[in-house]
N, C-alpha and C positions, 0 to 999 in steps of 0.2 A: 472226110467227116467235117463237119460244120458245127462250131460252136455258137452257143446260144447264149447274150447277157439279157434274161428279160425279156421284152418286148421289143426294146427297142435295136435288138443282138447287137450292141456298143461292147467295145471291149471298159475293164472298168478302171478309172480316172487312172490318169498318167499312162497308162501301157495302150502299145499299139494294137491291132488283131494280130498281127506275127507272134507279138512278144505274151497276148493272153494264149495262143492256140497253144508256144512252146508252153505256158505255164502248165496248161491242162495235162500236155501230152508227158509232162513230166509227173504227174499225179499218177495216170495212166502207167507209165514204167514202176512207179511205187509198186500200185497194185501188182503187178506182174509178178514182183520180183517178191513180194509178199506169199504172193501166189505158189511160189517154185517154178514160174512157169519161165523164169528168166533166171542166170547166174548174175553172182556180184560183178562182175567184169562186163559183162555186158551192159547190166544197170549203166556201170559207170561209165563205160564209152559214151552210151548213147545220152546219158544225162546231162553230159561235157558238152555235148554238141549242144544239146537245147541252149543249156546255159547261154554258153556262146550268142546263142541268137537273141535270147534275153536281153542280154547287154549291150549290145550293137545299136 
């Protein structure tokens, strides 16, 4: 999947497209887990990882 900023699909000020795609995809796991459709353990594994690449 491909995210979009706008027109000009830039990620926005300071983050790179790695570090907006993990942001989305961590929005993404929110919902999931809002949903029922993910446990809290899992949330949290996989939100670790994003993180991680946030920060990198």
């Amino acid at each position: 999947m491909e995210w979009r900023w706008g027109k000009r699909r830039r990620p926005p000020a300071g983050m790179t497209a790695g570090q907006a795609a993990a942001v989305a995809k961590l929005k993404e796991l929110k919902s999931l887990l809002n949903q029922g459709l993910i446990t809290q353990s899992q949330y949290q594994a996989d939100s670790q990882k994003l993180l991680n690449q946030i920060v990198e």
